[in-house]
The first five atom37 places (N, CA, C, CB, O) and aatype in JSON, in Angstrom:
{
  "aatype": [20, 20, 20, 20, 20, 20, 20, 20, 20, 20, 20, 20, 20, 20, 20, 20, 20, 20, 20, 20, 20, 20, 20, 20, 20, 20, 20, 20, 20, 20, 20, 20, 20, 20, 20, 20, 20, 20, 20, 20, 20, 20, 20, 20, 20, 20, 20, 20, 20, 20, 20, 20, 20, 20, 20, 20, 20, 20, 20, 20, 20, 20, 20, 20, 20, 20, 20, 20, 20, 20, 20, 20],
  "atom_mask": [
    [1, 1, 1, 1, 1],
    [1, 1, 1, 1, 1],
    [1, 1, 1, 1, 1],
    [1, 1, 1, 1, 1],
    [1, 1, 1, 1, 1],
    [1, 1, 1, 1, 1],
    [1, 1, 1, 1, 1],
    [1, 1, 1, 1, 1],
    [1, 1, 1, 1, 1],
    [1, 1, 1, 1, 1],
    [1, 1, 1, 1, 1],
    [1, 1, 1, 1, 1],
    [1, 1, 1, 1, 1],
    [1, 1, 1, 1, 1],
    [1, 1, 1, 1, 1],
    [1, 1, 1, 1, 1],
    [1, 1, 1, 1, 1],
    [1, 1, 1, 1, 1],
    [1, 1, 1, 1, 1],
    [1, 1, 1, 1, 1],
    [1, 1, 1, 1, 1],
    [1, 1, 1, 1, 1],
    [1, 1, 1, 1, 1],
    [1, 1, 1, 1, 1],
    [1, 1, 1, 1, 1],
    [1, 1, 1, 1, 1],
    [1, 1, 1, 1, 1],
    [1, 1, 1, 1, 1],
    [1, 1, 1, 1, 1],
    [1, 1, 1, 1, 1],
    [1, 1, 1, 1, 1],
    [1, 1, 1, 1, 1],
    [1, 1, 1, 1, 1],
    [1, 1, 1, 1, 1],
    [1, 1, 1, 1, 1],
    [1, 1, 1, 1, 1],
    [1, 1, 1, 1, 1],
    [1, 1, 1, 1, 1],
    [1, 1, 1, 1, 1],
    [1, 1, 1, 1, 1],
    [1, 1, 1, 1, 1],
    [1, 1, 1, 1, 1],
    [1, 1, 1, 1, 1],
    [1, 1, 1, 1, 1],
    [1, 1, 1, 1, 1],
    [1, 1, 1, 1, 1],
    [1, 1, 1, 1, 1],
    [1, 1, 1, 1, 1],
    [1, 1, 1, 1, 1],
    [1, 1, 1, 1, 1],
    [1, 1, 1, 1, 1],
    [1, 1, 1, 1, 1],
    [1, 1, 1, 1, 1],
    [1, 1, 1, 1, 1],
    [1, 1, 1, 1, 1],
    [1, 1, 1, 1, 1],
    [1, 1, 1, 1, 1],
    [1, 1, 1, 1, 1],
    [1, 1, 1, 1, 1],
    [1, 1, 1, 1, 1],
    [1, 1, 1, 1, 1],
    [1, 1, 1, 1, 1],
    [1, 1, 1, 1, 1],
    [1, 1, 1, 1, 1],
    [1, 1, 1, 1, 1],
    [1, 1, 1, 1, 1],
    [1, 1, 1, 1, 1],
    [1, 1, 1, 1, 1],
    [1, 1, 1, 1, 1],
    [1, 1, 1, 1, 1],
    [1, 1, 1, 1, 1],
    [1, 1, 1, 1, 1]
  ],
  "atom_positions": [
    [[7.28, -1.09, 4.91], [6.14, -0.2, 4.85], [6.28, 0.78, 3.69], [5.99, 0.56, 6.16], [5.32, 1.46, 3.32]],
    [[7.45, 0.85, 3.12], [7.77, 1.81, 2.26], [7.49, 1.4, 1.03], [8.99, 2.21, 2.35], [7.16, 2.41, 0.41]],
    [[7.43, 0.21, 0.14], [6.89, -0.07, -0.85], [5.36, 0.11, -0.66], [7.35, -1.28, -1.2], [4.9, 1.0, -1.37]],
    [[4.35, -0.62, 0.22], [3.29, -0.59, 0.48], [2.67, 0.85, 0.29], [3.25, -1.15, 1.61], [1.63, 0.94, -0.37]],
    [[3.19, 1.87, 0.78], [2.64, 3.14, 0.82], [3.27, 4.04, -1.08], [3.42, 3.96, 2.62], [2.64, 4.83, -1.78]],
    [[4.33, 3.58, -1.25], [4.52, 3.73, -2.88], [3.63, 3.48, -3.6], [5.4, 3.02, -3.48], [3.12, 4.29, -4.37]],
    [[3.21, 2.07, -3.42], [2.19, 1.09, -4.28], [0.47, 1.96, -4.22], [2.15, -0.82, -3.3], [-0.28, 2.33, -5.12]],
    [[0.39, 2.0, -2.94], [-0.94, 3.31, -3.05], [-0.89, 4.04, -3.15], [-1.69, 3.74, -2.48], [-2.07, 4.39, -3.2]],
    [[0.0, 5.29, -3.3], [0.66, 6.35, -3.97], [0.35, 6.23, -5.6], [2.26, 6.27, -3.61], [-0.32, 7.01, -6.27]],
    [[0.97, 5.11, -6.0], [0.79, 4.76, -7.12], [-0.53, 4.5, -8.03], [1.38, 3.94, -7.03], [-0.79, 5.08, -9.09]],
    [[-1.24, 3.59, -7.44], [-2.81, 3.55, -7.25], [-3.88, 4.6, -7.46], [-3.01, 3.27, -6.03], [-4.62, 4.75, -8.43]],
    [[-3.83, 5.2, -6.48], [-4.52, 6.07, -5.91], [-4.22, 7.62, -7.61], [-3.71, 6.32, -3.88], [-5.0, 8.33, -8.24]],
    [[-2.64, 7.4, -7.62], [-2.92, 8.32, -8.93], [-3.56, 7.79, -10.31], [-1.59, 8.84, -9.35], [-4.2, 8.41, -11.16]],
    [[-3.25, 6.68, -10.24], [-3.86, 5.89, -11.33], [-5.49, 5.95, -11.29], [-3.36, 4.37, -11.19], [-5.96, 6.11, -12.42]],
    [[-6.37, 5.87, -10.34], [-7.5, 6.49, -10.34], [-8.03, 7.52, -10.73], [-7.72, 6.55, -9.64], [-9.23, 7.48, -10.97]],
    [[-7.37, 8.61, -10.89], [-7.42, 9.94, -11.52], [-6.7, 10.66, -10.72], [-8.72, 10.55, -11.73], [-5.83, 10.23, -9.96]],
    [[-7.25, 12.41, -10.94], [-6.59, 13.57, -10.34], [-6.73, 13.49, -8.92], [-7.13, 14.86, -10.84], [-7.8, 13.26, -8.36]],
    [[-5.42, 13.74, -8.2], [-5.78, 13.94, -6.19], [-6.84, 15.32, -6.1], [-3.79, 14.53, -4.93], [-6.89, 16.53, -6.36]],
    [[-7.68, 14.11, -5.51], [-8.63, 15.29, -5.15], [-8.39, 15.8, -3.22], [-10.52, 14.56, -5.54], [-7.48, 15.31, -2.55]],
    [[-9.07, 16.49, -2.84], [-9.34, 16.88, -1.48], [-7.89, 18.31, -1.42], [-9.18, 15.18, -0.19], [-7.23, 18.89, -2.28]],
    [[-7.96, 18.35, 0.0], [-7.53, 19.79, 0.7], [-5.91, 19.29, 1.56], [-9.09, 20.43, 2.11], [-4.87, 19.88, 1.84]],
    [[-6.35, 18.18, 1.72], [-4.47, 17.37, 2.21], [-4.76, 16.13, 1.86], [-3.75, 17.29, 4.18], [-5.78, 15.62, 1.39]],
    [[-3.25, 15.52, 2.31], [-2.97, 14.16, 2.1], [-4.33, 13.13, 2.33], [-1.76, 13.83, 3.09], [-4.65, 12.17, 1.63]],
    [[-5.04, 13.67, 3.61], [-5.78, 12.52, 4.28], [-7.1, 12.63, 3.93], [-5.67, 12.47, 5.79], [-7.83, 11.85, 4.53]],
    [[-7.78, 13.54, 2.94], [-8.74, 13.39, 2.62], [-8.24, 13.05, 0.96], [-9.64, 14.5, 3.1], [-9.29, 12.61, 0.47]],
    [[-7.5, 13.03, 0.19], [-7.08, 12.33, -0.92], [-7.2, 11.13, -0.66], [-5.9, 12.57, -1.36], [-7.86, 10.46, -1.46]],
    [[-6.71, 10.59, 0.29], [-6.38, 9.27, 0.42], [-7.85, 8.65, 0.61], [-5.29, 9.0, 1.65], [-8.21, 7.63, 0.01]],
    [[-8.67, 9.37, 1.5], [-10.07, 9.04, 1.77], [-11.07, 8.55, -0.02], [-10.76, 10.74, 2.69], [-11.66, 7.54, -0.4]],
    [[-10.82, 9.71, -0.58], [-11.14, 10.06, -2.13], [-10.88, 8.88, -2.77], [-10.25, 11.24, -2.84], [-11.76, 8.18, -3.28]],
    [[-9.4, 8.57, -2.74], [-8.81, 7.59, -3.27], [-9.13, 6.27, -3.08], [-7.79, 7.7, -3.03], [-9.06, 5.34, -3.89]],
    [[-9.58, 6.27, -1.72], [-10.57, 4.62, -0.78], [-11.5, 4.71, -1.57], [-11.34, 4.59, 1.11], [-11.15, 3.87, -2.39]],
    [[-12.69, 5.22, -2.03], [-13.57, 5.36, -2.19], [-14.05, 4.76, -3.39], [-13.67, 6.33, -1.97], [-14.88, 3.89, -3.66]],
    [[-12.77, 5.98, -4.47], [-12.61, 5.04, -5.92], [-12.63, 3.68, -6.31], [-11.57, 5.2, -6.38], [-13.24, 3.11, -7.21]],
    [[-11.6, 3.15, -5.2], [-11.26, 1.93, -4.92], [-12.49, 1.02, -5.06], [-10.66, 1.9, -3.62], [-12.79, 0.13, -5.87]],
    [[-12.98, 1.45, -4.2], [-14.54, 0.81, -3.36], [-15.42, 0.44, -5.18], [-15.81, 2.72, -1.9], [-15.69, -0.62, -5.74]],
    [[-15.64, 2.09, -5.65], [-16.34, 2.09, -6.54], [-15.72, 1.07, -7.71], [-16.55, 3.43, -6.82], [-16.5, 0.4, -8.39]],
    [[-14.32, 1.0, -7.88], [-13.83, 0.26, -8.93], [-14.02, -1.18, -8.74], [-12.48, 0.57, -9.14], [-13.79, -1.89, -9.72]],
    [[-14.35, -1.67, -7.8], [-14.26, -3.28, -7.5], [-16.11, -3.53, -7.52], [-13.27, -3.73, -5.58], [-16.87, -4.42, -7.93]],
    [[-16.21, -2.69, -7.09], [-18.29, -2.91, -7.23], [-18.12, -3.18, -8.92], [-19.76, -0.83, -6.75], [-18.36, -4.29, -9.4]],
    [[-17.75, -2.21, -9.62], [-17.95, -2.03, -11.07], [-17.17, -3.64, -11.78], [-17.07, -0.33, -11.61], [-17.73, -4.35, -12.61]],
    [[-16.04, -3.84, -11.29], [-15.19, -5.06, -11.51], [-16.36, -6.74, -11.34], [-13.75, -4.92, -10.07], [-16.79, -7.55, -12.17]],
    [[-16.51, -6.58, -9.72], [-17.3, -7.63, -9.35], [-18.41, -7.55, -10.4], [-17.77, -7.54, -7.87], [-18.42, -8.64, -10.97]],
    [[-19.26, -6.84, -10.84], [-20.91, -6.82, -11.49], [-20.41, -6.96, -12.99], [-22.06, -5.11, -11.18], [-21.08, -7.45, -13.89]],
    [[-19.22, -6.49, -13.09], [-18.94, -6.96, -14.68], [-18.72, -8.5, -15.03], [-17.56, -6.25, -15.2], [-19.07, -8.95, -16.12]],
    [[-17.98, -9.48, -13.85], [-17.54, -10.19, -13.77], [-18.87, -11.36, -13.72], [-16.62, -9.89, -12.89], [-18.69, -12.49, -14.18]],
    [[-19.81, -11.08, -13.31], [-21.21, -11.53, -12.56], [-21.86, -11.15, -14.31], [-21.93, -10.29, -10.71], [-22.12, -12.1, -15.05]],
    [[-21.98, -10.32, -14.58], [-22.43, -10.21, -16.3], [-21.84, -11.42, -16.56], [-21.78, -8.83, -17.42], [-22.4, -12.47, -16.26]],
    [[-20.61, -11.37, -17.16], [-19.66, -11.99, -18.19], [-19.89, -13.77, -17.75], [-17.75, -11.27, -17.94], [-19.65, -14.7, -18.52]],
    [[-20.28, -13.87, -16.66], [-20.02, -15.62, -15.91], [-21.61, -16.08, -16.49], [-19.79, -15.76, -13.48], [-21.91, -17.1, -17.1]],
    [[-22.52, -14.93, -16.05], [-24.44, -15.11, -16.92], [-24.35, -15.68, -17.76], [-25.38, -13.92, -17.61], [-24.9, -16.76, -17.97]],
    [[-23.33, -14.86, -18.71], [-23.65, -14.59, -20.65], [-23.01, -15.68, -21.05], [-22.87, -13.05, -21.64], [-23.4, -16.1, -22.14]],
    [[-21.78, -16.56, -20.31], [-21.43, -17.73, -20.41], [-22.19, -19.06, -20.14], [-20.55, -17.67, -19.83], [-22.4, -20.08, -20.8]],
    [[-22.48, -18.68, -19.01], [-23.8, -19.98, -18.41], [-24.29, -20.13, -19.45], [-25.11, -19.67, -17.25], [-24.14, -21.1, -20.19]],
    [[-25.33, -18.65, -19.76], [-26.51, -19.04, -20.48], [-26.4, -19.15, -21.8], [-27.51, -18.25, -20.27], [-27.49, -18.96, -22.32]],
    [[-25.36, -19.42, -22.74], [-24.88, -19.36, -23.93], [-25.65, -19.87, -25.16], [-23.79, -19.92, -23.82], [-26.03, -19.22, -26.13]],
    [[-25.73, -20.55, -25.03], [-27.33, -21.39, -26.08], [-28.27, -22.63, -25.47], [-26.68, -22.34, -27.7], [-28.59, -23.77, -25.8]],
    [[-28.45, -21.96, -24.69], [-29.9, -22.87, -23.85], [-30.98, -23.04, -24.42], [-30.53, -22.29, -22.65], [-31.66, -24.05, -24.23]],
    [[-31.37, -21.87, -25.38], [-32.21, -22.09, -26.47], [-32.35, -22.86, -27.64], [-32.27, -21.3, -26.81], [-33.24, -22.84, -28.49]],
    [[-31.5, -23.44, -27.57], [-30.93, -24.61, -28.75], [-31.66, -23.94, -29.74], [-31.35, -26.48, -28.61], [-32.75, -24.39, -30.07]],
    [[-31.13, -22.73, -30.35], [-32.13, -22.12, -31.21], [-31.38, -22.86, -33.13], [-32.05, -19.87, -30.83], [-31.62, -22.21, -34.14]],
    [[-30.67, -24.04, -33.19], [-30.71, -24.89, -34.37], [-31.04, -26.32, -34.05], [-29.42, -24.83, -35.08], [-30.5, -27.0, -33.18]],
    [[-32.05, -26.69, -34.93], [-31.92, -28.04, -34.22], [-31.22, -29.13, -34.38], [-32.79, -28.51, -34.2], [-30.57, -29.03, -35.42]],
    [[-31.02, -30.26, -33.78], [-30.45, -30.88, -34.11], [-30.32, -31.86, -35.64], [-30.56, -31.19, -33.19], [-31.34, -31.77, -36.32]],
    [[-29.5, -32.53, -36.1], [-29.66, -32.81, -37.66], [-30.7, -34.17, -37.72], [-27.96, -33.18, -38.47], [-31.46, -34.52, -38.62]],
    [[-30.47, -34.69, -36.59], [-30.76, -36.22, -36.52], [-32.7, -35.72, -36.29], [-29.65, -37.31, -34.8], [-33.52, -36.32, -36.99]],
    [[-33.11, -34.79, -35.43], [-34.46, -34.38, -35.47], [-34.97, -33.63, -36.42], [-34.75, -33.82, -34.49], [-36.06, -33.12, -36.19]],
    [[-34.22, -33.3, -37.94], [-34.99, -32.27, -38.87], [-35.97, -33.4, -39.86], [-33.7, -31.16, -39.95], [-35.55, -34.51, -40.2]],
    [[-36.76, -33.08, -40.09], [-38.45, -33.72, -40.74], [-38.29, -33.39, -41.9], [-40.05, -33.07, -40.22], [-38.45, -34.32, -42.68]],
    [[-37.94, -32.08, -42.52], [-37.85, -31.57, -43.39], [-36.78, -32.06, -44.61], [-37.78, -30.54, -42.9], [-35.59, -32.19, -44.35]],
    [[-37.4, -32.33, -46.09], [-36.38, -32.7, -46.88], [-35.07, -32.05, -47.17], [-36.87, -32.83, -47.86], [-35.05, -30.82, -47.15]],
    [[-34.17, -32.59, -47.38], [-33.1, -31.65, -48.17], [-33.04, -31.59, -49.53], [-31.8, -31.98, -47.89], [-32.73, -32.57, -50.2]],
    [[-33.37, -30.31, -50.09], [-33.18, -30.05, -51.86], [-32.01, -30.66, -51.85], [-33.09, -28.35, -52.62], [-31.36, -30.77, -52.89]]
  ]
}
């Protein structure tokens, strides 16, 4: 139990400054961050997987074998 409670010790400062009035509303503070950091993680992650999908769907060059147009 003693690493486990280090490790969020650890955490929890890594989030920023201890906030609250004792231990148990820091720690509350500290949940919270948590909460907020993985929303922000997940929706970045959900961006980044989009911007991959949708990468050139627009086939915005065309292909060589379909150009009409001469070459100088």
């Amino acid at each position: 139990m003693g690493k486990r409670r280090s490790a969020w010790r650890i955490w929890a400062k890594a989030l920023g400054e201890k906030s609250g009035k004792d231990d148990r509303e820091a720690d509350t503070v500290a949940g919270l961050r948590t909460f907020i950091f993985f929303t922000y993680l997940v929706t970045n992650v959900a961006i980044v997987a989009n911007a991959v999908r949708h990468w050139d769907d627009a086939k915005t060059v065309p292909p060589v074998a379909e150009c009409q147009a001469p070459l100088l």
